[in-house]
N, C-alpha and C positions, 0 to 999 in steps of 0.2 A: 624506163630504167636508166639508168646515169651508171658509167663509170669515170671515178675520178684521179688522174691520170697525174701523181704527185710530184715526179720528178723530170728535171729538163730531159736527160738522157731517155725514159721512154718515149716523151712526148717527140724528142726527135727522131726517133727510129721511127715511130707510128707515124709521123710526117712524110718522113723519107721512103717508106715498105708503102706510103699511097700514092708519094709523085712516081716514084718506079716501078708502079704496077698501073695506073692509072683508076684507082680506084678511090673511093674517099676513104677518111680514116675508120671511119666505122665498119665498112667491108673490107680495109685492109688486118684492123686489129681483131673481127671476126674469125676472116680465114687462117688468121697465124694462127690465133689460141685452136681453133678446132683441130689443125694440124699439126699442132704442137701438143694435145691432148690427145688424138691419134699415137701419137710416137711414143707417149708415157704407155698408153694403156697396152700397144701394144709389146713394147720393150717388157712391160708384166707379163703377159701374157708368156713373152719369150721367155721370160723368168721362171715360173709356172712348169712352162715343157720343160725344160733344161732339169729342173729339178726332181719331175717326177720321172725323167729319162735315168736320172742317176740312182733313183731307187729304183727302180727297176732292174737297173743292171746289177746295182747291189743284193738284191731278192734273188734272181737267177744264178749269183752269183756264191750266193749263200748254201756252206753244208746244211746238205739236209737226210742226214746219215742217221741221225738219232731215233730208233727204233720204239721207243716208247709212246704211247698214245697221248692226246691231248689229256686227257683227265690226270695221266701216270706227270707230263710234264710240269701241271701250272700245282699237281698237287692232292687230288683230292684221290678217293678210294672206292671200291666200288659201288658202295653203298652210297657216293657222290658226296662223302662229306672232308674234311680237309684229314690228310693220313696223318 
């Protein structure tokens, strides 16, 4: 597998993240991307909680006073068809 590495500015960082790790460039731009794919997926992840933390509170938070049954709410009758 090849990757081709287009511009000066990466090619120098991927130089630089191998002389200061002592690693070659292959296991230096290895370890970046896998830990830099870590950090997206789990930054999601955090996104994900965060979000179903918020419906949550919003559900609990929610009247639920309405006295009426499922069927009486979305409409239908008792014969189950639309009233």
């Amino acid at each position: 597998m090849a990757l081709s590495i287009k511009t000066a500015e990466a090619d120098e960082l991927a130089r630089a993240l191998a002389a200061e790790t002592q690693e070659s460039i292959t296991q230096a731009v290895t370890i970046a991307l896998r830990e830099r794919l870590d950090r997206v997926r789990e930054g999601r992840r955090m996104d994900i909680s965060h979000r179903l933390d918020r419906l949550i509170t919003e559900y609990a938070d929610a009247d639920m006073s309405d006295q009426r049954t499922p069927d009486e709410i979305i409409g239908y009758d008792a014969l189950g068809l639309p009233g």
